[in-house]
C-alpha positions in Angstrom: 0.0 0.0 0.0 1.4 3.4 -1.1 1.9 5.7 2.1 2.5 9.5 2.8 6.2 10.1 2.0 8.2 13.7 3.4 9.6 15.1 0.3 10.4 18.3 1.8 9.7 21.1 -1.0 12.5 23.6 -1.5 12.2 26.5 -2.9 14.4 28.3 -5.5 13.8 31.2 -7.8 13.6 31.1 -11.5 12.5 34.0 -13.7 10.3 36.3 -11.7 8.8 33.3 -9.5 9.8 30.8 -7.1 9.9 27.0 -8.1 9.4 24.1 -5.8 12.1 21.5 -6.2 12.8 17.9 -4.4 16.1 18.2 -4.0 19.0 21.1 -3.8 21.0 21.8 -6.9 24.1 20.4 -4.9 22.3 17.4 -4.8 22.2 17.2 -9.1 23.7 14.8 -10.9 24.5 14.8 -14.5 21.3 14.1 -17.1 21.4 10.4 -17.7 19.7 8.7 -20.9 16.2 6.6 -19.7 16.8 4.3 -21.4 19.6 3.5 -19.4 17.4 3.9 -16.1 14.8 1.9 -18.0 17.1 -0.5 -18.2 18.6 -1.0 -14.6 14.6 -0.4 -13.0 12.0 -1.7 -15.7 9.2 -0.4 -14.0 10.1 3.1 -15.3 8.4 1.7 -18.6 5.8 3.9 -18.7 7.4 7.2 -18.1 9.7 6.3 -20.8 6.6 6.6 -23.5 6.7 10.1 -21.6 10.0 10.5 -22.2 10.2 9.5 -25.9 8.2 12.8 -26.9 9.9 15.8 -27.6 7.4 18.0 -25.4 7.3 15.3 -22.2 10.0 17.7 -20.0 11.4 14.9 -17.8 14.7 14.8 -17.1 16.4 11.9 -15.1 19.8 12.3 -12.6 21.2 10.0 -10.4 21.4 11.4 -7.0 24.6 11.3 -5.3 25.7 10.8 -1.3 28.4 12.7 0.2 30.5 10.0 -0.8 29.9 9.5 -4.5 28.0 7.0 -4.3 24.2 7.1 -6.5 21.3 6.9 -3.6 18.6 6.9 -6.4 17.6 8.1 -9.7 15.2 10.9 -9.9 13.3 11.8 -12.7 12.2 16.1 -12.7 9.1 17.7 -15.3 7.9 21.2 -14.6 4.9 22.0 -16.5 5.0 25.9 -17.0 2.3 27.4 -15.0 0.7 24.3 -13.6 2.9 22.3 -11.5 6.1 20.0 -10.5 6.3 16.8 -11.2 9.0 14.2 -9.2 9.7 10.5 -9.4 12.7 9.4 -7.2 13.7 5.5 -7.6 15.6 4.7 -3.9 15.5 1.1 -5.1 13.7 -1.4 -7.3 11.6 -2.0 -3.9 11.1 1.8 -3.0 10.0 4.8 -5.4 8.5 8.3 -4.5 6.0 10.0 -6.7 5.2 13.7 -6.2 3.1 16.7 -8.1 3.7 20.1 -6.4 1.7 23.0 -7.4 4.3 25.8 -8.8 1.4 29.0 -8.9 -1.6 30.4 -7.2 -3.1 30.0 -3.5 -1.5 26.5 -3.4 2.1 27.1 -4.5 4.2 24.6 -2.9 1.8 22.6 -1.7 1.9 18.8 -2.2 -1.2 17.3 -4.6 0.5 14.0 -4.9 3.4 12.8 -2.3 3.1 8.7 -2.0 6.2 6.0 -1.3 5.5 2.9 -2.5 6.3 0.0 -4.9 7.1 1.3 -8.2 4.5 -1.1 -10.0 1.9 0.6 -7.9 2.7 4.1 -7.3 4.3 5.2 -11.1 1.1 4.3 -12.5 -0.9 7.4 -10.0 1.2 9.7 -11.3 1.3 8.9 -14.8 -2.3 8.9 -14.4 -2.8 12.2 -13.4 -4.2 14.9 -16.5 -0.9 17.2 -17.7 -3.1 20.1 -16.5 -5.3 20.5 -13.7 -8.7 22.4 -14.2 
């Protein structure tokens, strides 16, 4: 069963707003291909048909410890004026799904923020319309 999951928004500015992110800059790694995270965690399947379209926006980075070492993949798509979506693979058994609202009353608010099984949270968030009403 998915459960509640503490991504804890952070808030940088870009243009003339702020935009939530998951994770600090320091924390980036470099772009990596999906099909190469496809690859290593199948289950990403899905988001690659996202991927594969020039106008999708996700970008995948391996996170990195203090040490070097990757401590999960995380996959970033900011729809302009709508919101922020996350998916951060910690391991085959553990994946975080997240949509953040970027404007309005609810800026920075959490619509979506589940742990859970890749096989059954990926599917919620690839579920979820590209715009909200």
């Amino acid at each position: 069963m998915p459960r509640a999951y503490g991504i804890v928004p952070e808030r940088i500015p870009t243009h003339n707003t702020e935009v939530v992110v998951a994770a600090s800059p320091s924390q980036a790694g470099y772009p990596i291909d999906p099909y190469a995270a496809v690859a290593e965690y199948p289950v990403l399947e899905p988001l690659l048909a996202l991927c594969e379209r020039a106008d999708s926006g996700w970008v995948f980075r391996h996170k990195r410890g203090r040490s070097g070492e990757v401590t999960a993949i995380q996959g970033v798509r900011i729809v302009e004026g709508s919101h922020l979506d996350v998916v951060r693979i910690i391991s085959h058994e553990r994946v975080v799904v997240a949509r953040a609202w970027l404007v309005g009353e609810r800026a920075g608010e959490f619509m979506l923020n589940i742990e859970g099984r890749p096989e059954k949270v990926i599917p919620i968030l690839v579920s979820l319309p590209d715009r909200e009403s």
